[in-house]
Steps between C-alpha positions, in 0.01 A plus 500: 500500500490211710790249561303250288522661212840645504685148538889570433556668850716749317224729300252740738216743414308722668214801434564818656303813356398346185862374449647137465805447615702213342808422697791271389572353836799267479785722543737236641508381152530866370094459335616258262143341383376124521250368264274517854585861546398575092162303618461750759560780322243453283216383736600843687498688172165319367355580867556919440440446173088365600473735826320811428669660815832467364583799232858479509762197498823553677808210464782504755808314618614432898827583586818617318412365148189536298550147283758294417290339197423154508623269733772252316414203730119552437586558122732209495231227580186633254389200327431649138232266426299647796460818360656740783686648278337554262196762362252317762757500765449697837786731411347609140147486679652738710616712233209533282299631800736753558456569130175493459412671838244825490620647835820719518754250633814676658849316562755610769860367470762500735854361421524284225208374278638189263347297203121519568544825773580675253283364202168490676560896541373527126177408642480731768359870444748680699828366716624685775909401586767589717766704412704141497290340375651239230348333200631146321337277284754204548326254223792495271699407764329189567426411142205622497234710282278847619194403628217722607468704172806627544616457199269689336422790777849600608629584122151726524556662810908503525609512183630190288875543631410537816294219457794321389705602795292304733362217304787431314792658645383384886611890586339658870357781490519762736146720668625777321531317158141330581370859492658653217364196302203515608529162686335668806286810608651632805833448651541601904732487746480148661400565866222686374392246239217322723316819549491649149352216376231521774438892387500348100276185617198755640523815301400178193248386730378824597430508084138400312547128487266483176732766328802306601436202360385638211786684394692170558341320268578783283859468541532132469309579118738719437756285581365160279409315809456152273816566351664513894271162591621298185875635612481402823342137370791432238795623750347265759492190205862558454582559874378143596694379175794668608462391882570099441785552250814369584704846462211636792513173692897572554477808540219458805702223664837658508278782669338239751861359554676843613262561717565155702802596583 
């Protein structure tokens, strides 16, 4: 993709071998995401989504931490009324791609994935992570509500307790527990983590295209894709309501102030 279209400066993409590579490039700020960078992600997502030479979808993160969730300074300007943050938003634009994607999308996490690193993993088909790899959700913590279907996939796929441990608890989970869950297909060793997901990335695109998206529509069937949309929608109604309350507002700032000084 050219520079033009990927406009944040902290998003890239590239095709290699029938695979697109989405890289969260801002690792200075540990790959916490701007409302730009959401943007980005989904014109690079929409992009592999509408080129027939891309079969498989791969998202990364440079440097020692896959994603720190959503940046608190971005976050802490969103003017409601605009709609960023809410189901037309970049960030649940974003999202609903991922969801709604036909192509075998794989996710490879290094260090810690927080708030939406770890939530937009219940729209991936298979994540690869280190051995140290960590996983947070961090909304309770800021006053906050589950957003990306969360609260409706992660009772499915983890369990409602464990659910509960990270949405309402605000517990980390550990690679290991990630795997046991069910949180994540493959756990490796973390220098080798870059080039297992390259082997995963081309034996999918090595696979019958047709056949592949195929069965993925099956699976989202069997898994009441409306019922995950209309989740996602209503989380992401009560996430903006919850964003300009007072108990988030002091919560954000008292954030924004300890890191002044």
């Amino acid at each position: 993709m050219t520079e033009t279209e990927l406009q944040s400066g902290f998003v890239r993409a590239e095709i290699d071998d029938h695979v697109l590579r989405i890289t969260l490039d801002r690792a200075d700020k540990r790959n916490a995401l701007t409302r730009a960078m959401y943007a980005d992600l989904g014109r690079a997502l929409n992009n592999g989504i509408n080129d027939a030479s891309v079969h498989v979808i791969v998202l990364d993160g440079n440097g020692q931490m896959f994603c720190a969730g959503n940046d608190i300074a971005d976050f802490a300007h969103v003017d409601i009324d605009s709609g960023d943050a809410g189901p037309t938003g970049p960030a649940l634009s974003f999202i609903r791609a991922m969801a709604e994607c036909d192509k075998p999308i794989v996710v490879a996490v290094q260090g810690q994935a927080t708030g939406i690193g770890t939530t937009l993993l219940l729209h991936a088909d298979l994540v690869i992570a280190a051995d140290d790899a960590r996983f947070y959700t961090a909304f309770i913590d800021l006053g906050l509500v589950p957003e990306a279907g969360s609260s409706r996939l992660l009772p499915a796929v983890l369990g409602r307790q464990n659910a509960a441990r990270l949405l309402l608890a605000g517990d980390t989970l550990t690679a290991e527990e990630a795997e046991r869950m069910g949180l994540i297909a493959y756990r490796v060793p973390a220098a080798e983590l870059a080039e297992r997901t390259r082997e995963l990335a081309a034996r999918l695109a090595a696979k019958p295209p047709g056949a592949m998206a195929a069965s993925k529509q099956l699976l989202r069937e069997g898994m009441d894709h409306a019922a995950t949309i209309a989740q996602i929608e209503r989380e992401a109604d009560v996430f903006g309501q919850r964003l300009v309350s007072t108990e988030v507002r002091d919560i954000m700032n008292a954030f924004l102030n300890r890191k002044k000084r």
